[in-house]
N, C-alpha and C positions, 0 to 999 in steps of 0.2 A: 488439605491435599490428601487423597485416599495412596495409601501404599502402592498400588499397582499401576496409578496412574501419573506420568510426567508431565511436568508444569509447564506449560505452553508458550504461557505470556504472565505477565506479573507487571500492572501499573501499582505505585506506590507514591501516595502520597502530590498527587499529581498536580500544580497547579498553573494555570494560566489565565493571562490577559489582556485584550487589546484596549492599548491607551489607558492603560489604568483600573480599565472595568473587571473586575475577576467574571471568567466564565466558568474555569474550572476550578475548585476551589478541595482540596487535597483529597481527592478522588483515588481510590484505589482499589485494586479486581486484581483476580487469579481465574484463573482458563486453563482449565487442564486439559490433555487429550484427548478427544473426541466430543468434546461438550460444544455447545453453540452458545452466542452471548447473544442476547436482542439487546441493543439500546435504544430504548423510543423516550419521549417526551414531548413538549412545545416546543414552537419554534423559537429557536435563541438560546434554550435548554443548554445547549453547548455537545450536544450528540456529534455532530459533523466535527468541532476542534476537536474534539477525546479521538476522533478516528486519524485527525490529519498529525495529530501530536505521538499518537500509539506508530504512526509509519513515517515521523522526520521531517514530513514538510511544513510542519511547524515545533518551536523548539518552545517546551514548558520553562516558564520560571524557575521552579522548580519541583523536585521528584523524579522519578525513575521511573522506565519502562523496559524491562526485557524480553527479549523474546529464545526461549531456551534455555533459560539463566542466562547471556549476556546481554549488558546496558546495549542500548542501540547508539548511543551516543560511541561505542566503540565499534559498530558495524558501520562494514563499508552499505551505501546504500543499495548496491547488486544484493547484499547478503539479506537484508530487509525483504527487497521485492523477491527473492524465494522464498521468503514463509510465511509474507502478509501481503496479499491482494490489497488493490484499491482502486477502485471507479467514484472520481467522481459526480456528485447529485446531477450537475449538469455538464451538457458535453456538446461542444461544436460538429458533430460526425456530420459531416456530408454525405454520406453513404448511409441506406440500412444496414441494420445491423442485428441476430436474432440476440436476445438474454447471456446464453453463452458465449459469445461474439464479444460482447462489451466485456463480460467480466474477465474475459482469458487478455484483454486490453490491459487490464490493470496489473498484469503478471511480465515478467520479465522472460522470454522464450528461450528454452535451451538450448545449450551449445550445438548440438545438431541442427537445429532452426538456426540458428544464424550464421552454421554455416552455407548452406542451404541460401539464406536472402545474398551473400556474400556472393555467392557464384550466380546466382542471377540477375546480383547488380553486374558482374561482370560480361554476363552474358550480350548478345544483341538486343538494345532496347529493354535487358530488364532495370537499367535506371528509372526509366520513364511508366515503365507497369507499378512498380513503388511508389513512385510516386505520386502518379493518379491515385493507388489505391490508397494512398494517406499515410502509411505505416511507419514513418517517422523512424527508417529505418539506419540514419545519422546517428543515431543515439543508441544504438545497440552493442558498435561496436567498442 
């Protein structure tokens, strides 16, 4: 880690497995600020678990993953979705939807946006505008 720049994210030692089978097998990166990470591979490689494991929805055997310096394992999951997006590979949208559409999906909206859904749900028929548009707005508050 260079002097000027702060530690983003830090997996350590990372390992996971479904039923037995190791996918991830003691994997570990540092991501500093402003850097981009590509993860590619095969399929089965285990790219998709490192992304679902790095953001909570699935929980390693073991290792650590921080994001900021703390474990995520002691973040509430709101504090996660502020500093790690996630879309995933596939998705049920019944609506189009342009690139930035989907990925601002995988973000958690700010408090001014929900208050905002909040007064429109209250609003005449903004229940049902929500609801058509999908937004899964049950779970925000």
């Amino acid at each position: 880690m260079t002097a000027d720049k702060r530690l983003m994210l830090k997996v350590s030692d990372l390992v996971f497995a479904y039923s037995g089978v190791k996918i991830l097998d003691w994997v570990s990166l540092e991501l500093e600020e402003s850097e981009v990470l590509v993860v590619i591979g095969p399929n089965g490689a285990g790219k998709s678990t490192l992304i679902r494991c790095m953001n909570r929805v699935l929980n390693p055997q073991s290792g650590t993953i921080a994001l900021d310096g703390v474990d995520i394992r002691d973040m509430k999951r709101m504090e996660i979705a502020r500093k790690l997006g996630y879309v995933p590979q596939a998705s049920k949208n019944s609506f189009p939807a342009t690139v930035l559409d989907t990925v601002l999906m995988g973000r958690r909206p700010p408090r001014w946006m929900e208050e905002q859904l909040k007064r429109c749900q209250e609003s005449s028929g903004g229940s049902e505008a929500i609801e058509f548009a999908g937004s899964g707005h049950e779970g925000l508050y």
